[in-house]
C-alpha positions in Angstrom: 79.3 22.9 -59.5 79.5 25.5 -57.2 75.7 26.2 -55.3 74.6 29.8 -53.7 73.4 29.8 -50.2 69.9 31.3 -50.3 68.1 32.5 -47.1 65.5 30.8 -45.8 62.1 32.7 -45.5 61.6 34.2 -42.3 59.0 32.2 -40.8 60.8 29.3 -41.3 64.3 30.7 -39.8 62.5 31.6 -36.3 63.8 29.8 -33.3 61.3 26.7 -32.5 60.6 28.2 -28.8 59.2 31.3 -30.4 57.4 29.1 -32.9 55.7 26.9 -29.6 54.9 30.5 -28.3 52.8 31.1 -31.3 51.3 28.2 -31.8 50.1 28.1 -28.5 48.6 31.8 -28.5 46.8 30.5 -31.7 45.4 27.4 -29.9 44.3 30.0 -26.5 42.2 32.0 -29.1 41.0 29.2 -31.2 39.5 27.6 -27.8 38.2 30.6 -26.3 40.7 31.2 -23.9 39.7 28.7 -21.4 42.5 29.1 -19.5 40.3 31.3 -18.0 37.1 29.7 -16.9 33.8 32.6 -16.6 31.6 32.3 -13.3 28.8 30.8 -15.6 31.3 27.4 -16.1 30.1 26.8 -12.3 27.1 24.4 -12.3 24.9 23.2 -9.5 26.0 19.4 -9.6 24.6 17.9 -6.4 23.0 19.0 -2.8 24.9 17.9 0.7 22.2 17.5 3.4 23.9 17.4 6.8 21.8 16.4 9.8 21.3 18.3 12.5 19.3 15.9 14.3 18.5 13.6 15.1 22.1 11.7 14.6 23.0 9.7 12.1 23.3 6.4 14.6 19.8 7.7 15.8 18.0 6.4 12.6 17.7 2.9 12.9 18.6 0.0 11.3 17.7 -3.3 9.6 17.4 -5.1 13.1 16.6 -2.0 15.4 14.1 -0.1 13.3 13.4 3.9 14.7 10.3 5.7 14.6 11.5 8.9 13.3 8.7 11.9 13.1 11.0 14.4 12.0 14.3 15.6 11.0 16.3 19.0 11.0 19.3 19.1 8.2 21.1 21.9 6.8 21.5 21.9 2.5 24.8 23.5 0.8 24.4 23.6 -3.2 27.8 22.2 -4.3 29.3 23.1 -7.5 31.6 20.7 -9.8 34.6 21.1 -7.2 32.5 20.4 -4.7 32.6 24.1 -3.2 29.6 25.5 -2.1 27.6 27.6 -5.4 26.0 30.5 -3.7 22.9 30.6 -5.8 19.6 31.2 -5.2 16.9 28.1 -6.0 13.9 26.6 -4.9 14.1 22.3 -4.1 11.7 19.9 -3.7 12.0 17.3 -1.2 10.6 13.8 -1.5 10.4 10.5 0.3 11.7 7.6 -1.8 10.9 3.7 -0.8 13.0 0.9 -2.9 14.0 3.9 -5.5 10.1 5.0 -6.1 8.5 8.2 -4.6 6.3 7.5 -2.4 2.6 9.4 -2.8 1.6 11.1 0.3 -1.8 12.3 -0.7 -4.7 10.8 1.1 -6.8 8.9 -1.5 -9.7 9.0 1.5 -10.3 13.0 1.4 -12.8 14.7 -0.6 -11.7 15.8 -4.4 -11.9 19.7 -3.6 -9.6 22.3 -5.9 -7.1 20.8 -8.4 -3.6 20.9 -6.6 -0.8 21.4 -9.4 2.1 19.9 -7.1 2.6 16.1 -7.7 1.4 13.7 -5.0 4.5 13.1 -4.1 5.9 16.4 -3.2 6.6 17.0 0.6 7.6 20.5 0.8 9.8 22.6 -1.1 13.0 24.8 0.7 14.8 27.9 -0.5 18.1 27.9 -1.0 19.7 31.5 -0.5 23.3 32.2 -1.6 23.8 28.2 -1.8 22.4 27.6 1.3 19.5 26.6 3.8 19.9 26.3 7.4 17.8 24.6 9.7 15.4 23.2 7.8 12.5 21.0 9.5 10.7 17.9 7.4 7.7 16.4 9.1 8.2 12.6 8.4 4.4 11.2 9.9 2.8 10.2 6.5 0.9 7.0 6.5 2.7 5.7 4.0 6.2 5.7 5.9 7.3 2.3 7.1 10.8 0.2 6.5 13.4 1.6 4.7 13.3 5.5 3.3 15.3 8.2 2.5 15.3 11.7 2.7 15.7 13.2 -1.3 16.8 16.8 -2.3 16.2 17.9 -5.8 16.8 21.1 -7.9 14.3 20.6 -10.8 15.8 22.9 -13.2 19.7 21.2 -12.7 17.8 18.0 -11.6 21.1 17.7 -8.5 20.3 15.2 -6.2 20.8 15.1 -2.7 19.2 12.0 0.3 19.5 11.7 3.8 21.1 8.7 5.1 18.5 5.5 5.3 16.2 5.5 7.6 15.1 2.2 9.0 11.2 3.0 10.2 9.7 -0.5 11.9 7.2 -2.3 9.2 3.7 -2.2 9.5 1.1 -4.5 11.4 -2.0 -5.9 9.9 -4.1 -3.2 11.8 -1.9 -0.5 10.1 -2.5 -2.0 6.6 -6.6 -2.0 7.3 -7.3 0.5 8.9 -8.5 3.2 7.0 -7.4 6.9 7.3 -10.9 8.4 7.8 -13.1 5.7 8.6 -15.4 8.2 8.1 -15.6 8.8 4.6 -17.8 7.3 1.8 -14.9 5.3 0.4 -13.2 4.2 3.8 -13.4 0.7 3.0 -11.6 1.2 -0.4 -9.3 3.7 -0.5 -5.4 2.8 0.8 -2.5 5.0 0.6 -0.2 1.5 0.3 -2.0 0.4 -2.9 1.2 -1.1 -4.8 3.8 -0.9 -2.1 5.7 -4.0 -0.9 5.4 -4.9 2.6 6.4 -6.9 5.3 4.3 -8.0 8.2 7.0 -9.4 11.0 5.1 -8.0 13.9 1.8 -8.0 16.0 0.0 -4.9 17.2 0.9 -6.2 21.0 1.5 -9.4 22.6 -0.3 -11.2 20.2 1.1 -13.6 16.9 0.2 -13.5 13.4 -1.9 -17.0 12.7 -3.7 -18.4 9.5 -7.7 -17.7 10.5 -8.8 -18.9 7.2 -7.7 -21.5 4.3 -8.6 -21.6 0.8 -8.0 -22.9 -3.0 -5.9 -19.8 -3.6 -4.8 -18.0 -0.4 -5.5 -17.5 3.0 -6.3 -15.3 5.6 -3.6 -13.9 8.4 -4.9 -12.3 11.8 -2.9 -10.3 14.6 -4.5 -12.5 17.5 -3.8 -9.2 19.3 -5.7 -6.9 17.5 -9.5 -6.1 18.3 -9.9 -4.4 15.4 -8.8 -4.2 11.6 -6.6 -7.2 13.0 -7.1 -9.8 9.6 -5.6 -9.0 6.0 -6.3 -11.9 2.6 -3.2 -13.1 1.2 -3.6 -14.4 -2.3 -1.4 -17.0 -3.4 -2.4 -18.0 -6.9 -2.9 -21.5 -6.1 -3.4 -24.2 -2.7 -1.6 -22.9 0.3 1.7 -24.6 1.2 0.2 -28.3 3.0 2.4 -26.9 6.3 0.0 -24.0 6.1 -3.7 -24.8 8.0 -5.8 -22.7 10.1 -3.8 -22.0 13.2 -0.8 -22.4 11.8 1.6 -19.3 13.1 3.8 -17.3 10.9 6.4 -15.2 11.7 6.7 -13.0 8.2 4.4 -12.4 5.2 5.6 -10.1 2.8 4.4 -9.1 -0.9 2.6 -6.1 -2.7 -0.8 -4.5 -1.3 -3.3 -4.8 -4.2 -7.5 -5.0 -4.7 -9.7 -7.5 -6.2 -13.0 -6.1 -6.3 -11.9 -3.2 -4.2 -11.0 -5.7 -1.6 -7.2 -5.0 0.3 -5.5 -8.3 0.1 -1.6 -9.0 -0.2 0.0 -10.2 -4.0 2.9 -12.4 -4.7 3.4 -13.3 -0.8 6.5 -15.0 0.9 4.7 -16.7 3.8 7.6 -17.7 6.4 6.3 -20.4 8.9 6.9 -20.0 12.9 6.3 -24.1 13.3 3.7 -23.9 15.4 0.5 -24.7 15.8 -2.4 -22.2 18.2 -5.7 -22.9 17.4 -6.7 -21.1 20.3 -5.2 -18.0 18.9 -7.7 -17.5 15.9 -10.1 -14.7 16.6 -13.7 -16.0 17.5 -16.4 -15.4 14.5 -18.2 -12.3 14.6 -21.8 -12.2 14.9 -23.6 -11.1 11.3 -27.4 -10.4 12.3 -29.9 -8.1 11.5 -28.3 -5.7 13.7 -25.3 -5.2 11.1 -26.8 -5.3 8.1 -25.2 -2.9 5.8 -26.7 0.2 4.3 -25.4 2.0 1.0 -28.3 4.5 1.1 -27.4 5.9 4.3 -24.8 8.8 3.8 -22.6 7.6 6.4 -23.6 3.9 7.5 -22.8 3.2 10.8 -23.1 -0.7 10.0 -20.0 -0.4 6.9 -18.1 1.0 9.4 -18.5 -1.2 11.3 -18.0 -4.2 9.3 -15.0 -2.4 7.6 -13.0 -3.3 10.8 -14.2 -7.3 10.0 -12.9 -7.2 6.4 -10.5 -11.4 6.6 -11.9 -12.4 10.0 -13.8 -14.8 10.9 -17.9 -14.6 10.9 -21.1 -16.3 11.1 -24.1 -16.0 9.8 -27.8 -17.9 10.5 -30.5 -16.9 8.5 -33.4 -18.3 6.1 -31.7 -19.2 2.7 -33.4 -17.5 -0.2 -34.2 -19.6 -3.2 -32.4 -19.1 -6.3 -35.2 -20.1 -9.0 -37.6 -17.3 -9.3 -34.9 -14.2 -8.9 -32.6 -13.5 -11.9 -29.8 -11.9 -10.1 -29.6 -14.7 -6.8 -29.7 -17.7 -10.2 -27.0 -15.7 -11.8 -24.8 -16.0 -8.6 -25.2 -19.1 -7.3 -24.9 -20.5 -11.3 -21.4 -18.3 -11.5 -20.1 -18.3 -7.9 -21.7 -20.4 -5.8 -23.5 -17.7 -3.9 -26.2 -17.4 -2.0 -28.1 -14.3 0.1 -29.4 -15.2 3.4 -32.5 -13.7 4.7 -32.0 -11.6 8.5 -35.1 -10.0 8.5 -37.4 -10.1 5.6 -41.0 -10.5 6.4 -43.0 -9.3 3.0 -45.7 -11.7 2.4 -45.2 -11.4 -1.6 -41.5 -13.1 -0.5 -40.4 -16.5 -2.4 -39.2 -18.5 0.1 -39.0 -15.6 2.5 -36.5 -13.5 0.7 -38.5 -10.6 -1.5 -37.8 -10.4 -5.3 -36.6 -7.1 -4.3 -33.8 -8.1 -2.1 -30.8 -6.8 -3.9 -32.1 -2.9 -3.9 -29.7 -1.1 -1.9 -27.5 -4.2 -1.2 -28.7 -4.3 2.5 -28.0 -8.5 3.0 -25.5 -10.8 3.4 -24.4 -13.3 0.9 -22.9 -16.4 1.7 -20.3 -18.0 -0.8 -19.7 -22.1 -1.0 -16.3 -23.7 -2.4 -18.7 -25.9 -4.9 -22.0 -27.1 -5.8 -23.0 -29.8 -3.3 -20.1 -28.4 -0.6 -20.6 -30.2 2.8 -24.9 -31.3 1.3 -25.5 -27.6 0.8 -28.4 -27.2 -1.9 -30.2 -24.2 -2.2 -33.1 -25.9 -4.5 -33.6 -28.0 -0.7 -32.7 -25.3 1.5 -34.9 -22.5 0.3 -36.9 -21.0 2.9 -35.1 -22.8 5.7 -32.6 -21.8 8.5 -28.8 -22.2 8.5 -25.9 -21.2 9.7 -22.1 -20.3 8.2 -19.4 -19.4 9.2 -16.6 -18.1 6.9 -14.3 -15.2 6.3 -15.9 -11.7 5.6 -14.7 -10.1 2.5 -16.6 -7.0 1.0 -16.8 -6.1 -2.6 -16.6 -2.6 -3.4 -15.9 0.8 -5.9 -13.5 3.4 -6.3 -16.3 6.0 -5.2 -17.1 3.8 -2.1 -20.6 2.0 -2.4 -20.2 -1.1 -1.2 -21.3 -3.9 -3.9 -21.7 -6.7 -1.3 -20.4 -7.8 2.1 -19.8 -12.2 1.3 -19.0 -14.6 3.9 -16.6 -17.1 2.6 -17.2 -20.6 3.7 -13.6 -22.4 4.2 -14.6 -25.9 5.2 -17.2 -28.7 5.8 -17.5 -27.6 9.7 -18.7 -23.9 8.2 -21.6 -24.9 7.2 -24.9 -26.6 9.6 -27.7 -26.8 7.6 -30.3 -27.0 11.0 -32.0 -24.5 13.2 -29.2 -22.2 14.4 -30.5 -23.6 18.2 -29.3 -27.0 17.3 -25.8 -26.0 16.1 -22.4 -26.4 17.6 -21.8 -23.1 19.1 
């Protein structure tokens, strides 16, 4: 049977190169034509900080930490490509510690006008045309110690951009203690290094770090060359390590800076023994009389102050020994804590035992705090009314506004206490 030929439709008779051509001019529209990216496609992906100075080999390391005040660094805004984005944009700059930002508001200053930066703001730079030159970042914070870095951050792109690591040497005991304004109301509380890990490897001179007192549950480390702020409580949950005893040196303590009843002590420690043993270097008691009694009512007490710079060393006390019968509140400590008050300079003649009912108004004593009932013969039901001394480790009790809720001397061991005449004790 014989078949016509028919022509195929036109579409379908094209070559297939024109057919590719169409096809593709299809695909080009459908897509937007992004064969030709717009200027809006370039985005601020990250911020190149380049030093200036001081080097990079000028900022330390792990065994050769720096003390690096400041640091001058240029800042490009780099798009996807990596090519500079000449926008315009305002950064903020932080200081980041073991990937957290570290707060560099003083918790010691007076609560004036609300601030709306966060705490942990440093300073903010401008960025014009993509760039900032020159740029200066004060690094002196209290807060700054072992490893940092430098960050960058646009907070509408949220690009990042650090310095290298900075490698600042760790703090000493003194740095830890000693307030930032020893001044204010709430000197004895307040710490910028609430929650930080630290490591203590280091003295503030010639001196070593020794264990000046031993407890049930911790300890207490002094810088034997530090004349002040020079002790710090380390709290280890449970007995000390039976290598550990007063004298004993240690090279390293690290953990976290916490409070217990607004007391600075060190959390979750890693105590590393030196293997030796200096008795000589604990620090010597200091002297609690009525001299240094503490004063809450006073607007700035000379005596806290004082005493603040005490807080883990070693002190004694002789005084009377006020009875804990007639007065509600002394009962209630001695029945809950094994605490006493001792009586500096009471003379009232309405006194029990010579420590007035009133005793407790204004917290202006000295309490001393026992490991048990019965520790080393001490009774207070026997002792009321008569003279004895401690000795111990001074640790304070106190709020976030600053008013001192006691000042305790911790007994540590039988040869604390001597329950004679403060004349006929070993001195």
């Amino acid at each position: 049977m014989f078949q016509a030929s028919l022509p195929l439709p036109a579409a379908v008779s094209r070559p297939r190169k024109t057919l590719r051509r169409i096809l593709s001019a299809s695909l080009v529209l459908a897509l937007g034509q992004c064969d030709r990216p717009s200027d809006s496609d370039h985005i601020l992906t990250s911020l190149r900080l380049t030093l200036q100075k001081p080097t990079s080999s000028s900022l330390g390391s792990p065994s050769q930490p720096q003390q690096v005040d400041q640091l001058t660094f240029d800042v490009d805004a780099l798009d996807e490509k990596g090519q500079v984005l000449p926008i315009d944009a305002k950064l903020d700059t932080f200081i980041a510690a073991g990937g957290s930002r570290l707060s560099l508001q003083n918790p010691c200053a007076p609560v004036t006008a609300q601030s709306t930066d966060p705490a942990w703001l440093l300073q903010r730079i401008d960025l014009a045309g993509g760039r900032a030159q020159g740029v200066i970042a004060n690094l002196t914070a209290p807060g700054i110690f072992g490893r940092i870095e430098l960050n960058l951050e646009d907070p509408t792109s949220q690009a990042l951009g650090s310095s290298p690591s900075i490698y600042y040497p760790n703090p000493t005991i003194s740095r830890v203690m000693q307030p930032l304004d020893p001044n204010a109301l709430n000197a004895s509380y307040c710490t910028p290094l609430l929650n930080r890990q630290v490591v203590i490897d280091r003295t503030s001179g010639d001196g070593k770090l020794v264990v000046s007192s031993l407890f049930q549950n911790g300890l207490a480390i002094s810088d034997s060359s530090a004349a002040e702020y020079g002790s710090i409580y380390v709290f280890t949950f449970s007995r000390p390590d039976s290598y550990l005893r007063i004298g004993s040196v240690v090279s390293r303590v690290s953990g976290a800076i916490a409070k217990f009843n607004g007391m600075t002590q060190i959390a979750n420690p890693v105590i590393t023994p030196a293997g030796e043993l200096r008795n000589e270097l604990v620090p010597q008691p200091q002297v609690l009389d009525k001299t240094r009694l503490p004063d809450n009512r006073a607007p700035n007490p000379v005596n806290n102050k004082w005493l603040t710079k005490y807080i883990a060393s070693p002190v004694t006390i002789s005084g009377i020994v006020c009875e804990v019968q007639n007065d509600e509140s002394r009962r209630d400590n001695w029945i809950k804590y094994n605490t006493v008050v001792i009586n500096l300079v009471d003379s009232d003649p309405a006194s029990v035992a010579g420590c007035s009912p009133g005793m407790n108004f204004g917290f202006s004593y000295f309490s001393v705090q026992v490991p048990g009932k019965g520790f080393a013969g001490f009774d207070p039901l026997v002792m009321a009314g008569k003279e004895a001394t401690f000795v111990g480790m001074l640790q304070n009790g106190v709020s976030t506004s600053g008013k001192t809720l006691f000042w305790t001397v911790a007994v540590r061991n039988t040869g604390d206490v001597c329950l004679l005449p403060k004349a006929q004790c070993p001195k």
